[in-house]
C-alpha positions as CSV (number, residue, x, y, z in Angstrom):
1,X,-18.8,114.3,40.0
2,X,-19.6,114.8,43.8
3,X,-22.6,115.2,46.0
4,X,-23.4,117.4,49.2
5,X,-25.8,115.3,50.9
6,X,-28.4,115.8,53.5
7,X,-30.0,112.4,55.2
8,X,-32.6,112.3,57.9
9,X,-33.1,110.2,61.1
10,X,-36.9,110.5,62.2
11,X,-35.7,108.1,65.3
12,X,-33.4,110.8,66.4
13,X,-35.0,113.9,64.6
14,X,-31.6,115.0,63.3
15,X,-30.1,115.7,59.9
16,X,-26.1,115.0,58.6
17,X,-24.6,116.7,56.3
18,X,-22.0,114.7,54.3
19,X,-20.3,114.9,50.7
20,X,-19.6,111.5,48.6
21,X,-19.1,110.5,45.2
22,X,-21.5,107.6,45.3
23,X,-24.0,108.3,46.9
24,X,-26.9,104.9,47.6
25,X,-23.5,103.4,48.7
26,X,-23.0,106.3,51.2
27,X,-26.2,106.1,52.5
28,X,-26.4,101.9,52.9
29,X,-23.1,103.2,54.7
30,X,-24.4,105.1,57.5
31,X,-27.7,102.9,57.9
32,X,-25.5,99.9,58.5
33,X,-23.1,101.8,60.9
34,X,-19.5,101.1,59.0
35,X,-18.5,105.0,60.5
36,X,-17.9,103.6,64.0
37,X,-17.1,106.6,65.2
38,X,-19.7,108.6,63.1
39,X,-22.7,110.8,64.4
40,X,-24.9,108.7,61.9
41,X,-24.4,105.5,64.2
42,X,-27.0,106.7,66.6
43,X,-29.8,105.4,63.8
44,X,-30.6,103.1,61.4
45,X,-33.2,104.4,59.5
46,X,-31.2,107.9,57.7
47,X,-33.4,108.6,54.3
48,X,-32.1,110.9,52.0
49,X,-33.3,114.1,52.0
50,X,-31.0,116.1,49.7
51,X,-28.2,115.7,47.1
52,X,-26.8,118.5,45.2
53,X,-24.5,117.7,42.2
54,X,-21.3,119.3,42.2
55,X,-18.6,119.3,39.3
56,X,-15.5,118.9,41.8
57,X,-15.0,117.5,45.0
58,X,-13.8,120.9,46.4
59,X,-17.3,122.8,45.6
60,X,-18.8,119.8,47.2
61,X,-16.4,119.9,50.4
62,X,-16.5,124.0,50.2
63,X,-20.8,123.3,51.0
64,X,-20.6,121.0,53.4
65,X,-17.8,123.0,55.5
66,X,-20.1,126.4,55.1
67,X,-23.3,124.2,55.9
68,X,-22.0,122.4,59.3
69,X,-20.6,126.0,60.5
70,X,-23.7,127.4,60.6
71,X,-25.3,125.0,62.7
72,X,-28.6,125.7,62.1
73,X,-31.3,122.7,61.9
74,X,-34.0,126.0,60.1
75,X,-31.2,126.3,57.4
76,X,-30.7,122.9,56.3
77,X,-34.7,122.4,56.3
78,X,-34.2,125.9,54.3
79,X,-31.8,124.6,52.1
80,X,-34.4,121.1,51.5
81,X,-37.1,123.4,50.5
82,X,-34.7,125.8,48.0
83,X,-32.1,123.8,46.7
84,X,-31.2,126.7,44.7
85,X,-29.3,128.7,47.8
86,X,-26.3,126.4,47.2
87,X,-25.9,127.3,43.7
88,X,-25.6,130.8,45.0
89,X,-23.7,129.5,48.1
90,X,-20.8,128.2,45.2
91,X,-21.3,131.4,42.8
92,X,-20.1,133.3,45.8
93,X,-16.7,131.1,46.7
């Protein structure tokens, strides 16, 4: 089982887009800056936002690749309100 993730910064006002298989242990991750070289070490105070469950790490890796291309802060807010668009997102692959 692996998780797309979306966390939240409202220090920075930006959202990362990740995939994990554990995913409070990701999280406590990027809020105590173990990714030196990460985006998410610009803040400390990243709150989950989103998880969507996945059956293999591919379909979770597949999302997070199609969500980061489109670069679009109004999609991944999208995707928050209708969790549902990934399903479709993966029914599409």
């Amino acid at each position: 089982m692996h998780f797309l993730y979306i966390i939240y910064s409202k220090k920075i006002d930006k959202y990362y887009v990740g995939e994990t298989k554990d995913l409070q242990n990701r999280i406590e991750l990027h809020n105590q800056h173990r990714f030196r070289k990460a985006f998410t070490k610009s803040a400390e105070d990243w709150e989950l936002e989103l998880s969507f469950k996945c059956q293999l790490r591919e379909e979770a890796l597949h999302l997070e690749k199609f969500v980061k291309r489109m670069k679009s802060k109004k999609f991944i807010i999208k995707l928050i309100k209708q969790p549902e668009i990934l399903s479709d997102i993966l029914s599409r692959k």
